[in-house]
C-alpha positions as semicolon CSV with decimal commas, in nm:
position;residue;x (nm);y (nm);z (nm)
1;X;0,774;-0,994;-1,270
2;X;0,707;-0,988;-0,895
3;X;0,351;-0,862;-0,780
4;X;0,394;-0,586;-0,534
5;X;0,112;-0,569;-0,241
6;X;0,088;-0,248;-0,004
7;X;-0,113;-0,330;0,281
8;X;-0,245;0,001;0,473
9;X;-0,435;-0,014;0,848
10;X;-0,635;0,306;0,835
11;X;-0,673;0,352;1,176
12;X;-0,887;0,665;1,144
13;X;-1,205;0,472;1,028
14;X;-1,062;0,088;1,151
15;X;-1,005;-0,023;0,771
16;X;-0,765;-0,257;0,612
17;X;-0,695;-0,134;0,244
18;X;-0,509;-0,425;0,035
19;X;-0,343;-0,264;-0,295
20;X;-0,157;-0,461;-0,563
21;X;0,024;-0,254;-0,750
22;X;-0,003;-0,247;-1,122
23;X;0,328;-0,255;-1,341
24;X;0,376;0,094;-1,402
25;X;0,325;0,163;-0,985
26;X;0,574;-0,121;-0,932
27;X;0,824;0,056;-1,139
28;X;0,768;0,396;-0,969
29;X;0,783;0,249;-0,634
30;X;1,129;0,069;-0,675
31;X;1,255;0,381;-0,823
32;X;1,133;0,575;-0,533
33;X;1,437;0,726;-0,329
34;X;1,137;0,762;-0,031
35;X;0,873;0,495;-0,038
36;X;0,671;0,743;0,219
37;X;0,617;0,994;-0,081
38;X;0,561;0,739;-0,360
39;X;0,255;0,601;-0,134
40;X;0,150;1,002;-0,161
41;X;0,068;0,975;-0,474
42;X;-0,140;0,668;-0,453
43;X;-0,377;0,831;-0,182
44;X;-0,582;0,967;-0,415
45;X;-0,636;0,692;-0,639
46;X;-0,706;0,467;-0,348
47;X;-0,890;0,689;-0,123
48;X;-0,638;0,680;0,205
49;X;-0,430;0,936;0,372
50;X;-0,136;0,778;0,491
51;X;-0,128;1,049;0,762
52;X;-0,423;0,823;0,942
53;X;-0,249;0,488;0,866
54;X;0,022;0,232;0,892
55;X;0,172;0,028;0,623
56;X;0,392;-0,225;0,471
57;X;0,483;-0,389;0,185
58;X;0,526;-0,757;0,040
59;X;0,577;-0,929;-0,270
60;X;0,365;-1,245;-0,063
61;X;0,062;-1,157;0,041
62;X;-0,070;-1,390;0,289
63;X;-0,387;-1,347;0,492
64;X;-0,549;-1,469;0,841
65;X;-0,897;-1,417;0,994
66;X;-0,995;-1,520;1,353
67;X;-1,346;-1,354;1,313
């Protein structure tokens, strides 16, 4: 099984929030017809509001820092 990664810039308080989705949200997300509303239902859990940020998705997750 591919790992599924959401990563969300919350530009409203100048956060990066990494998710890897579990199995079951993995499943939910490819049956999504609208990705947009499946995230909806993960703002909760993950304490976002995708109102305030922008987002992709990746089955590679691959990170740099220049700090």
């Amino acid at each position: 099984m591919l790992m599924e990664y959401i990563v969300l810039l919350d530009y409203s308080v100048g956060e990066i929030i990494k998710i890897r989705l579990d199995e079951q949200e993995t499943v939910l997300a490819d049956e999504a017809e609208n990705y947009e509303d499946f995230l909806r239902t993960l703002e909760s859990k993950y304490d976002f509001r995708l109102d305030d940020c922008c987002w992709m998705n990746t089955t590679h997750l691959k990170e740099r820092s220049y700090l």
